[in-house]
DRENDO-1510 file (C-alpha; in Angstrom, 1 decimal, always signed):
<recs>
REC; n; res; u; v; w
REC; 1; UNK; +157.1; +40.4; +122.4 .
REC; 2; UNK; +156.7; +36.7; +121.2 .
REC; 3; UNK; +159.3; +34.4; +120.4 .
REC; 4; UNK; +160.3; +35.3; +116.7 .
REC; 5; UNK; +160.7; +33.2; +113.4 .
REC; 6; UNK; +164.4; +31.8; +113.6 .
REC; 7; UNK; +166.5; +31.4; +110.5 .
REC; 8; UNK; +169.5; +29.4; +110.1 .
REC; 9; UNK; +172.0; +32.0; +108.0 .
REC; 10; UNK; +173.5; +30.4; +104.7 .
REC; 11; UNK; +176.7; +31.9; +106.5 .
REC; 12; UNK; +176.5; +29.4; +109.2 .
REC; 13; UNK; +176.5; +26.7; +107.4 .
REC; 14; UNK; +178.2; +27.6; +104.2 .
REC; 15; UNK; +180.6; +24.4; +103.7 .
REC; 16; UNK; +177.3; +22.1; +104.0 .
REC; 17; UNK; +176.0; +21.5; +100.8 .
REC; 18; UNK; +172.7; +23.5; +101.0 .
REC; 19; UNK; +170.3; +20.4; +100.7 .
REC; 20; UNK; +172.1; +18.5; +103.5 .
REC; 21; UNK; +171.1; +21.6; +105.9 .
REC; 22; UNK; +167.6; +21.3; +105.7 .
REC; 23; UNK; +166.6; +18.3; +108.2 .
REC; 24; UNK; +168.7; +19.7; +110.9 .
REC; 25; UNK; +167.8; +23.0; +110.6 .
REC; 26; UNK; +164.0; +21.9; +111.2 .
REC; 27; UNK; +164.4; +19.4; +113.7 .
REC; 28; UNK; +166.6; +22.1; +115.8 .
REC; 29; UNK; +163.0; +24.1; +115.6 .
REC; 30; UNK; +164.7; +26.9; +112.7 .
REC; 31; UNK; +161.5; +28.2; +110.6 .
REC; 32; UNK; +163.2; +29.0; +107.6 .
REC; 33; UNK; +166.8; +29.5; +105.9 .
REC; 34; UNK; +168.6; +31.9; +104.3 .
REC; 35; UNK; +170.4; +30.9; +100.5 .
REC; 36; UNK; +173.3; +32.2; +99.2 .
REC; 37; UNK; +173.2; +32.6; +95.4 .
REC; 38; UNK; +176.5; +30.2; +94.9 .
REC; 39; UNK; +174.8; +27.5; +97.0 .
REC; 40; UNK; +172.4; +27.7; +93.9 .
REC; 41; UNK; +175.7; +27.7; +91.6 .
REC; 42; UNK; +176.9; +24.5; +93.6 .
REC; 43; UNK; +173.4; +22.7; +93.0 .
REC; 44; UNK; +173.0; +23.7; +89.3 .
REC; 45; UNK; +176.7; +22.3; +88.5 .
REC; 46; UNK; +175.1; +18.8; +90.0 .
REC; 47; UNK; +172.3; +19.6; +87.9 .
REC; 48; UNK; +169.9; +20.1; +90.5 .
REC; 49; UNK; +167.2; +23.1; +89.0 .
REC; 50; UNK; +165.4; +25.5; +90.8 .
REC; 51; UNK; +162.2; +24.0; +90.6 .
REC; 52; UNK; +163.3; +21.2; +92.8 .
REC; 53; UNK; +165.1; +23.6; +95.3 .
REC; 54; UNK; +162.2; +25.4; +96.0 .
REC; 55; UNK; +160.4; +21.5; +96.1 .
REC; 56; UNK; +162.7; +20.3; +98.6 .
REC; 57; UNK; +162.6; +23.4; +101.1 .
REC; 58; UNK; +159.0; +23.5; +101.3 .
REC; 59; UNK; +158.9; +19.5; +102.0 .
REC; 60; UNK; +161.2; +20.1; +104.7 .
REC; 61; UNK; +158.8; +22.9; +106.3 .
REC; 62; UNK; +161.1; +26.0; +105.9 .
REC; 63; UNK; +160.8; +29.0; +104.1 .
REC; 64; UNK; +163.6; +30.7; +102.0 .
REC; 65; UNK; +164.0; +34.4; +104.0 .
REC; 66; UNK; +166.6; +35.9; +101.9 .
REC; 67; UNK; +168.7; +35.2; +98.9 .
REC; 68; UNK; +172.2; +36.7; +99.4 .
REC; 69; UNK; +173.9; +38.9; +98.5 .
REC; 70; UNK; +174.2; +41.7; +96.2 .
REC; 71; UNK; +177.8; +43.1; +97.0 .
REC; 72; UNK; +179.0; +44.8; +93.8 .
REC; 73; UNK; +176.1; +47.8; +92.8 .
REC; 74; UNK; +177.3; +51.3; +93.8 .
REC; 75; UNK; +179.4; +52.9; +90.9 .
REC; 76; UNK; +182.9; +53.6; +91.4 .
REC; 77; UNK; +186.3; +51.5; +92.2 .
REC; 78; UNK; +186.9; +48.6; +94.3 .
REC; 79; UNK; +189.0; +50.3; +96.9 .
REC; 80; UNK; +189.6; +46.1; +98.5 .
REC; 81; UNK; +191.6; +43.7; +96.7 .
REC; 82; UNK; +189.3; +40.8; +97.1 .
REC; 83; UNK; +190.0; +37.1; +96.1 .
REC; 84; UNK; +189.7; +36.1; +92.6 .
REC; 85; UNK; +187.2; +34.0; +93.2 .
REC; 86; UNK; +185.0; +37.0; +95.3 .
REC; 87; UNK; +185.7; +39.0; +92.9 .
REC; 88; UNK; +184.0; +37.2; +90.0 .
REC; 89; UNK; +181.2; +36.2; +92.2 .
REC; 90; UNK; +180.4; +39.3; +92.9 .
REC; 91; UNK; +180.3; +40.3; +89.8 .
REC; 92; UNK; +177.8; +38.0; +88.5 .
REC; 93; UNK; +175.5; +38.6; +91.4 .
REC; 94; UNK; +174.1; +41.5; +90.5 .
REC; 95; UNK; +170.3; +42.7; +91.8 .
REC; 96; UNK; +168.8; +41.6; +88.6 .
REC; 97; UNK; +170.0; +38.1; +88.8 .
REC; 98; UNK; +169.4; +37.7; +92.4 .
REC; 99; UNK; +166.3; +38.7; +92.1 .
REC; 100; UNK; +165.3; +35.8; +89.6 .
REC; 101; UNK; +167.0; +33.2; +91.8 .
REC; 102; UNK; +165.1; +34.6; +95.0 .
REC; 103; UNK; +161.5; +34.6; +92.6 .
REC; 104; UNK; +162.6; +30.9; +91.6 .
REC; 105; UNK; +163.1; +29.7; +95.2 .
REC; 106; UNK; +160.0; +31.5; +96.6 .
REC; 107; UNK; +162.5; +33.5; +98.8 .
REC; 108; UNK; +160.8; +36.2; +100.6 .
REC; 109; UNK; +163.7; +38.9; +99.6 .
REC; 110; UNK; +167.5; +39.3; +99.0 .
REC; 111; UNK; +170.4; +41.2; +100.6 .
REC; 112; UNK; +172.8; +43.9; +99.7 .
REC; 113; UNK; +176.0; +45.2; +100.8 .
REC; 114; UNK; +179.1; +46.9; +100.4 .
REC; 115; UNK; +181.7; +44.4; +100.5 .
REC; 116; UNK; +184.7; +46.3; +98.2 .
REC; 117; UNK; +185.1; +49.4; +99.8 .
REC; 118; UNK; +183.9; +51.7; +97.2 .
REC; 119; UNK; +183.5; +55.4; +98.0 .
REC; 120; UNK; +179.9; +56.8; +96.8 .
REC; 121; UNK; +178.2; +59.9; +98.0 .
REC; 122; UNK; +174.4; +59.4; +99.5 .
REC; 123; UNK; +172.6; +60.5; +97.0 .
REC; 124; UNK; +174.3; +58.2; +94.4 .
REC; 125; UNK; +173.7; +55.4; +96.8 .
REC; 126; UNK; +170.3; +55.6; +97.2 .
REC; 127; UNK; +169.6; +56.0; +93.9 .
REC; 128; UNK; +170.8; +52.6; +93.0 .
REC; 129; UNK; +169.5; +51.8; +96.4 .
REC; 130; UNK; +166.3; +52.7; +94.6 .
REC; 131; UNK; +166.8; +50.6; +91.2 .
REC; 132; UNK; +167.5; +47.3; +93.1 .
REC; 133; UNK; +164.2; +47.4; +95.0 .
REC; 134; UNK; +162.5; +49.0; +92.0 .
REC; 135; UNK; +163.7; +45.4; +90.3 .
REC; 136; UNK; +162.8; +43.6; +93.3 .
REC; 137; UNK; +159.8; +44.9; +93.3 .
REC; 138; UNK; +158.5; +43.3; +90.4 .
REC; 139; UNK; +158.8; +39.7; +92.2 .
REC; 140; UNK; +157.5; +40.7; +95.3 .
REC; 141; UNK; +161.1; +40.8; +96.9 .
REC; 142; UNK; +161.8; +43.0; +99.5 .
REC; 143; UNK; +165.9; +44.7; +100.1 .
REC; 144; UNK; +167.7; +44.4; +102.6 .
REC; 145; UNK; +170.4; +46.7; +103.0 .
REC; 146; UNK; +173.6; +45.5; +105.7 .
REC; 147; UNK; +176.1; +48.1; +106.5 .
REC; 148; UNK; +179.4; +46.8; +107.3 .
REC; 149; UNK; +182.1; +48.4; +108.9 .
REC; 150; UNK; +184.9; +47.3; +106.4 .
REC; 151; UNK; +183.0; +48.6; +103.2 .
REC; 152; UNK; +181.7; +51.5; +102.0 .
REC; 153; UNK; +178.3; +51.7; +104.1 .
REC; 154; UNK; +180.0; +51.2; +107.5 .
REC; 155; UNK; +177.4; +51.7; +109.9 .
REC; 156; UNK; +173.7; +52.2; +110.9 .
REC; 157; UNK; +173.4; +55.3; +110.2 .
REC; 158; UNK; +175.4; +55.7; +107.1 .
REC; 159; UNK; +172.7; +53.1; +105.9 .
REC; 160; UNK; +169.7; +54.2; +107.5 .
REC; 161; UNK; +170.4; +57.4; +105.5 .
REC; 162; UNK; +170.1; +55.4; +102.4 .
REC; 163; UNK; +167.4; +53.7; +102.6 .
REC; 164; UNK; +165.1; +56.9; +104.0 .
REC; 165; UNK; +165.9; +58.7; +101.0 .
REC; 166; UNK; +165.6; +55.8; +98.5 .
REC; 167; UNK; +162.1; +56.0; +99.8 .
REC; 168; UNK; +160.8; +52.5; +98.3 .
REC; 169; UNK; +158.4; +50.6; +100.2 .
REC; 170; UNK; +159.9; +47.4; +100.0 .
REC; 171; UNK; +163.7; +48.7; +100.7 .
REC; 172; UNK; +164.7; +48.3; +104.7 .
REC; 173; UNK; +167.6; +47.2; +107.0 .
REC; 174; UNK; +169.5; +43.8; +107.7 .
REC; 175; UNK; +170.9; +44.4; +111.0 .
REC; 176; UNK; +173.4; +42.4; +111.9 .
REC; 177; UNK; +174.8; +42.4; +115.5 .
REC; 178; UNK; +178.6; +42.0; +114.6 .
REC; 179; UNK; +178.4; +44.8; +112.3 .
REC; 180; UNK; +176.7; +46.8; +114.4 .
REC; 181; UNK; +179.2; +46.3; +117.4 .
REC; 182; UNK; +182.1; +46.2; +115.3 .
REC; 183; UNK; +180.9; +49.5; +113.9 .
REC; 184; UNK; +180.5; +51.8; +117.0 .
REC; 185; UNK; +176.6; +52.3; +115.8 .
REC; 186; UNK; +174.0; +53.7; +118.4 .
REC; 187; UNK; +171.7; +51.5; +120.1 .
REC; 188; UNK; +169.5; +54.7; +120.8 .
REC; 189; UNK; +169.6; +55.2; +116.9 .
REC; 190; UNK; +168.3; +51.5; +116.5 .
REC; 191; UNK; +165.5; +51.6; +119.0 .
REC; 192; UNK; +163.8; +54.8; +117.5 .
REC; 193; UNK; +163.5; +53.3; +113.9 .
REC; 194; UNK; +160.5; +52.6; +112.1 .
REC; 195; UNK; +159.8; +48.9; +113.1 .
REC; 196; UNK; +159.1; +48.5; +108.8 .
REC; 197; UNK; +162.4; +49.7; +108.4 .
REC; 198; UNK; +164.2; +46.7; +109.6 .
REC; 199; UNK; +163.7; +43.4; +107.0 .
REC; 200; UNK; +166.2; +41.3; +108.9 .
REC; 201; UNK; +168.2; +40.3; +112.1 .
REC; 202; UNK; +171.1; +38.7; +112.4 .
REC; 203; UNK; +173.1; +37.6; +115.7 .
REC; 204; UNK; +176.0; +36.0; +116.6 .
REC; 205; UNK; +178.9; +37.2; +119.5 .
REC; 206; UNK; +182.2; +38.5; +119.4 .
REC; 207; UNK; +184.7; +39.4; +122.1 .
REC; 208; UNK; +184.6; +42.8; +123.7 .
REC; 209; UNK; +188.1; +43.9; +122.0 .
REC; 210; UNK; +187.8; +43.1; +117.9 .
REC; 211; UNK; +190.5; +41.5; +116.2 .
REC; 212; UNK; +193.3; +43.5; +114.2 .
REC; 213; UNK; +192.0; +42.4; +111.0 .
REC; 214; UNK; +187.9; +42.9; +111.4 .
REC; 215; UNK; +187.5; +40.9; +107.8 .
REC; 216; UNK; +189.4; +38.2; +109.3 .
REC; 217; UNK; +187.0; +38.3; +112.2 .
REC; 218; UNK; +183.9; +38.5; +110.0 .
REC; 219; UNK; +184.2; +35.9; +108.0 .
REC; 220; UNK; +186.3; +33.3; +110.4 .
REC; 221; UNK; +185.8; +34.2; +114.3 .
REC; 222; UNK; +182.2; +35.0; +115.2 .
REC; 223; UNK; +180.8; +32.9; +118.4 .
REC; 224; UNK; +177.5; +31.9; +119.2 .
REC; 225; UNK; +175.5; +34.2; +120.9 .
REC; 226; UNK; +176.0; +34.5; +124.7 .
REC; 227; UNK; +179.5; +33.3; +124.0 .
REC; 228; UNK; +181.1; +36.7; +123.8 .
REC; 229; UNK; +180.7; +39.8; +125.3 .
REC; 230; UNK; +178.7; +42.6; +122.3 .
REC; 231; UNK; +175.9; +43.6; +125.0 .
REC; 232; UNK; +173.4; +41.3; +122.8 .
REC; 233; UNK; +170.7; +41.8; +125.4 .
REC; 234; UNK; +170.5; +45.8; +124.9 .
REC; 235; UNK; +170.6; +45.0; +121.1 .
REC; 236; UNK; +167.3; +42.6; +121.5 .
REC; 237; UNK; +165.9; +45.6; +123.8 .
REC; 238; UNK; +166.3; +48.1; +120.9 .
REC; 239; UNK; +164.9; +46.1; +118.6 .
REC; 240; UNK; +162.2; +45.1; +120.5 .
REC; 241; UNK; +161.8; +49.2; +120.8 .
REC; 242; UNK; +161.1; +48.9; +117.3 .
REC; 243; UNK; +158.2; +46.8; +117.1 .
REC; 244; UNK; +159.7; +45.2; +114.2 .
REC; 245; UNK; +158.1; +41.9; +113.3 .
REC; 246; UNK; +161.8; +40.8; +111.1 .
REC; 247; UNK; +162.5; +37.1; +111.7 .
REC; 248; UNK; +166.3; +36.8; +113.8 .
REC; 249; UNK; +168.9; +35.1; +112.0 .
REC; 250; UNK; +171.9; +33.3; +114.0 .
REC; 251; UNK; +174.8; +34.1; +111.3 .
REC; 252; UNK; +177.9; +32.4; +113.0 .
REC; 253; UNK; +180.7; +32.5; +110.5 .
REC; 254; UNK; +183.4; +30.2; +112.9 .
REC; 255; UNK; +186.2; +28.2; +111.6 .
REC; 256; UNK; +185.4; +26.4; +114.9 .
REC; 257; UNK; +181.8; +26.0; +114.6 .
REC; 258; UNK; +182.6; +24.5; +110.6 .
REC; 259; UNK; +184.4; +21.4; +112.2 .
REC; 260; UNK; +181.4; +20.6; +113.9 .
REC; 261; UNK; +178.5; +17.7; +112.3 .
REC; 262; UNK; +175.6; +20.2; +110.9 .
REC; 263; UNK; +173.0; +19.1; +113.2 .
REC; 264; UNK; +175.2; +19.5; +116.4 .
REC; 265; UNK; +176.0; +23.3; +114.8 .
REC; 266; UNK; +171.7; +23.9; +113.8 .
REC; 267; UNK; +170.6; +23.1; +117.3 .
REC; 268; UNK; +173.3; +25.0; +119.3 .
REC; 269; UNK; +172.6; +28.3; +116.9 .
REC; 270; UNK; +168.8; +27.7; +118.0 .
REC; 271; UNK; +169.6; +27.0; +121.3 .
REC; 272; UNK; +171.7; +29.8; +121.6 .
REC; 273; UNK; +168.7; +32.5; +120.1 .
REC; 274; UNK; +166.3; +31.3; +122.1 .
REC; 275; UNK; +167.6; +31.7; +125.0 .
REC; 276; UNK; +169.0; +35.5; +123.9 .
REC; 277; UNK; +165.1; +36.3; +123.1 .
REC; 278; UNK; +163.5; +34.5; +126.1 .
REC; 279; UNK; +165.7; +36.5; +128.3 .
REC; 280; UNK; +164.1; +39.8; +126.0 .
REC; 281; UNK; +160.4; +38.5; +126.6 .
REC; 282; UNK; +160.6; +38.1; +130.2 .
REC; 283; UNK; +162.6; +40.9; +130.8 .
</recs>
């Protein structure tokens, strides 16, 4: 195993304008970035286009891995009252439109989710499964499906489920190790996967007992890997048992880590995964 690609999650970094993340996350030695679609909002309201989005990110030497994320797609009632403001957001990012702002960027994919809790049998689910990357498809986009254990795909298998019977080539897994952990999903499940399965990693750390409210935690109390104790080194294993070839994310969502300059937070995320996936390659 080599070292892989690094990306510096949109999560991360959300309160830094999305233009003012790109220096540091190069010179901290991050290949690439992940967008999310109202970082795009942000720009267009300061009437920065597309065109010169994708312009800047390839002057800065990154690539665009992912645009996320597609959280509102299954049929069927919000089960979570979310914030107004989630709400509407959601709404408006459906696979269609994320799919144009991921072709405009030159992003290599985008992301879905379950974020509102809605119920949906498997078969329903991976027939819309199916449309999104049928409509991603047409760009070139791959889909990235993250289960997470407050919604209504809440773990590896639950997801892995989907996206085997969708049966689309360019339909796979975004692992995430917090919602894996958080979860209760298999490691032994993870490590016998199809390495084309899995489209994307993301790490971060958590302590070994979650917090009472796990969307609280999510969103607001993630650490840096190594900083916690989710058995990270076991997770790199399986997914070295993969052979999967997915760049790693470091997706930190910290009210602590948001206090901090941008550069300071960019090289301690790369720090911090390079020396998870060292340990892996010499181990």
């Amino acid at each position: 195993m080599s070292m892989p690609q690094l990306i510096l999650a949109a999560g991360t970094v959300q309160a830094v304008p999305l233009l003012d993340r790109l220096a540091p996350a190069r010179a901290a030695g991050f290949a690439g970035i992940s967008i999310f679609a109202a970082d795009l909002e942000a720009l267009a309201a300061d009437g920065v286009g597309l065109p010169e989005v994708r312009a800047r990110i390839a002057d800065a030497g990154l690539f665009v891995s992912e645009v996320e994320i597609v959280g509102n797609w299954l049929p069927g009632a919000p089960a979570k009252a979310n914030p107004a403001w989630l709400a509407a957001l959601l709404d408006r990012s459906t696979g269609e439109r994320l799919t144009g702002l991921a072709d405009a960027v030159g992003a290599r994919g985008i992301t879905v989710a379950e974020l509102q809790g809605v119920a949906c049998d498997p078969a329903t689910a991976a027939d819309a499964f199916a449309r999104l990357c049928e409509t991603a498809d047409g760009a070139g986009l791959h889909v990235a499906l993250e289960f997470v254990p407050t919604g209504g795909i809440p773990d590896l298998a639950t997801a892995w489920a989907i996206v085997r019977a969708a049966g689309r080539a360019n339909g796979g897994l975004l692992v995430d190790s917090w919602h894996f952990f958080r979860s209760g999903s298999d490691l032994a499940l993870l490590a016998g996967l199809p390495g084309d399965a899995i489209r994307s990693i993301q790490i971060c750390d958590a302590p070994a007992v979650p917090e009472a409210d796990l969307d609280r935690e999510m969103v607001r109390g993630r650490l840096l890997p190594g900083e916690g104790e989710l058995g990270l080194a076991g997770f790199a294993a399986a997914l070295r048992a993969t052979g999967t070839t997915a760049p790693w994310s470091v997706e930190v969502f910290s009210d602590r880590l948001a206090g901090e300059p941008v550069d300071i937070v960019a090289r301690r995320c790369a720090d911090a995964a390079r020396t998870l996936l060292q340990g892996e390659i010499d181990g």
